[in-house]
C-alpha positions as CSV (number, residue, x, y, z in Angstrom):
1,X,-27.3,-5.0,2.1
2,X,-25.3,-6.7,5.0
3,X,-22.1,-5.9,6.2
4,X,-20.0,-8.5,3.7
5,X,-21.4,-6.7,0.2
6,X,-21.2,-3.6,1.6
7,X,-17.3,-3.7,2.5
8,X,-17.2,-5.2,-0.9
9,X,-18.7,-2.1,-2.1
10,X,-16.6,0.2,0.0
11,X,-13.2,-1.4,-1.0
12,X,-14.2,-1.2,-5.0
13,X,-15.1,2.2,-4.2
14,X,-11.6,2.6,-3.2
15,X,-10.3,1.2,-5.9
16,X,-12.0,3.7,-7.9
17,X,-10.9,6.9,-5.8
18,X,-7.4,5.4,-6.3
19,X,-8.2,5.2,-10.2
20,X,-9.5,9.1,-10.1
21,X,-6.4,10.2,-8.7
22,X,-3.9,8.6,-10.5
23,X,-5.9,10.0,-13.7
24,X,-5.0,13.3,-11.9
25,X,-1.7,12.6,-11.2
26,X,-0.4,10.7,-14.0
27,X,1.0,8.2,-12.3
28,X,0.3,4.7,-10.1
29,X,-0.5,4.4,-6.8
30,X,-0.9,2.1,-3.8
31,X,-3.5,0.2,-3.7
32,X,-3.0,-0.5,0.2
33,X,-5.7,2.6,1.8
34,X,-5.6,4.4,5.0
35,X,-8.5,6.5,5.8
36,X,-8.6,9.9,7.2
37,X,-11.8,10.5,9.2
38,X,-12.9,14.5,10.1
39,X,-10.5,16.6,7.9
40,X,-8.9,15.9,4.7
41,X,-6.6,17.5,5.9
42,X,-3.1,16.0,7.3
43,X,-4.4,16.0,10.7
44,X,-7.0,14.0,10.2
45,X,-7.7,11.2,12.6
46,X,-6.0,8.0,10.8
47,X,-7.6,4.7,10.9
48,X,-7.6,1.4,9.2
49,X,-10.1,0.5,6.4
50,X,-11.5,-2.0,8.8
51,X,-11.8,0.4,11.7
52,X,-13.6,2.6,9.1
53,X,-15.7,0.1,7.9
54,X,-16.9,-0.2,12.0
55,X,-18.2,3.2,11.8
56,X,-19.9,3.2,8.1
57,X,-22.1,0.5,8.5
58,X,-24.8,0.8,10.9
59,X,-27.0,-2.0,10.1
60,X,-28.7,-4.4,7.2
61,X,-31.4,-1.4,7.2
62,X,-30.1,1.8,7.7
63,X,-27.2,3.4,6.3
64,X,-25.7,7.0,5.5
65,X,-27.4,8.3,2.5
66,X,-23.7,10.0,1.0
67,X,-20.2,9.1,1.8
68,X,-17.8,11.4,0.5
69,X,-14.3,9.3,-0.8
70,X,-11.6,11.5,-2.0
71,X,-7.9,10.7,-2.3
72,X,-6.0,13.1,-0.3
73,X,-2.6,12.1,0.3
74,X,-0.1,9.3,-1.1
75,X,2.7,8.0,0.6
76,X,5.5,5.3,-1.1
77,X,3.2,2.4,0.6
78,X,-0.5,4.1,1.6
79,X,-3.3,6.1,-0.6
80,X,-4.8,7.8,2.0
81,X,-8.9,8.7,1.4
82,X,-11.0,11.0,3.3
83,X,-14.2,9.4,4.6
84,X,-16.6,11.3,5.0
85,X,-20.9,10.8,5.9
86,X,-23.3,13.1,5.2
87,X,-25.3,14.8,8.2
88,X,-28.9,13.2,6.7
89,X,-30.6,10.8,9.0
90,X,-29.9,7.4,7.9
91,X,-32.2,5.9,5.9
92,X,-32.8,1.9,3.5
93,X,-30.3,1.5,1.1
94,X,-32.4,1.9,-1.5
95,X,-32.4,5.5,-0.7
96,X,-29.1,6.6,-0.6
97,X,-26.8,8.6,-2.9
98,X,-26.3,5.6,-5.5
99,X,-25.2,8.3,-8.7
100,X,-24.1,6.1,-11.1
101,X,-26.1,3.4,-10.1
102,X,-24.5,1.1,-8.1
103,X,-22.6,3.3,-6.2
104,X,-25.0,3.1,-3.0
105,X,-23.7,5.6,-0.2
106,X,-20.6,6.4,-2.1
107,X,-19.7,9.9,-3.9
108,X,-16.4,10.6,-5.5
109,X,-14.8,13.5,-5.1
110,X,-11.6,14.9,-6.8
111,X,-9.5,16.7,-4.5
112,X,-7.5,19.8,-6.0
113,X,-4.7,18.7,-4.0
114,X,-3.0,15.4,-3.2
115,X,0.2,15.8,-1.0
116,X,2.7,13.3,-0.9
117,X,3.2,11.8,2.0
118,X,5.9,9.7,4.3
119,X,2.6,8.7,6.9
120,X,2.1,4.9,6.3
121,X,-0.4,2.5,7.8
């Protein structure tokens, strides 16, 4: 996988993580995503999806085997996601997380909280 598909992936993996959420929540949200890197929590470091992007993909070979992706926060203009790698040395695509199939590196989680937010990106 190069890096072009796989940011393809990781933004309709977004999309989906939005989708989640506003099941949860029962109502829309932005589809513009700021990421939160470290914590889930509100102090965690905030970057662009293209600054994220910089530190998922390692190369056409190796990649993280599980990226957590949970909606965290909302704001009037940003969904924010937490981003997060698993600790497992990297490995071929072929071998990563990909539950349903498809989903390469990328796990969905549901987050039993997500604040609201006046942080925009």
């Amino acid at each position: 996988m190069n890096r072009h598909d796989f940011e393809s992936l990781f933004r309709e993996k977004l999309n989906e993580a939005a989708g989640l959420a506003e099941a949860k929540l029962g109502r829309p949200l932005p589809r513009h995503f700021g990421i939160l890197r470290g914590s889930p929590k509100s102090d965690g470091r905030r970057v662009s999806v293209e600054r994220c992007l910089s530190e998922l993909f390692l190369s056409d070979a190796k990649f993280y085997r599980i990226i957590d992706l949970a909606v965290v926060e909302a704001s009037p203009t940003t969904t924010w996601v937490w981003v997060h790698e698993s600790g497992h040395a990297p490995a071929p695509f072929a071998d990563t997380w990909n539950q349903p199939a498809g989903s390469g590196p990328f796990k969905h989680l549901v987050s039993d909280e997500i604040r609201a937010s006046t942080e925009a990106l």
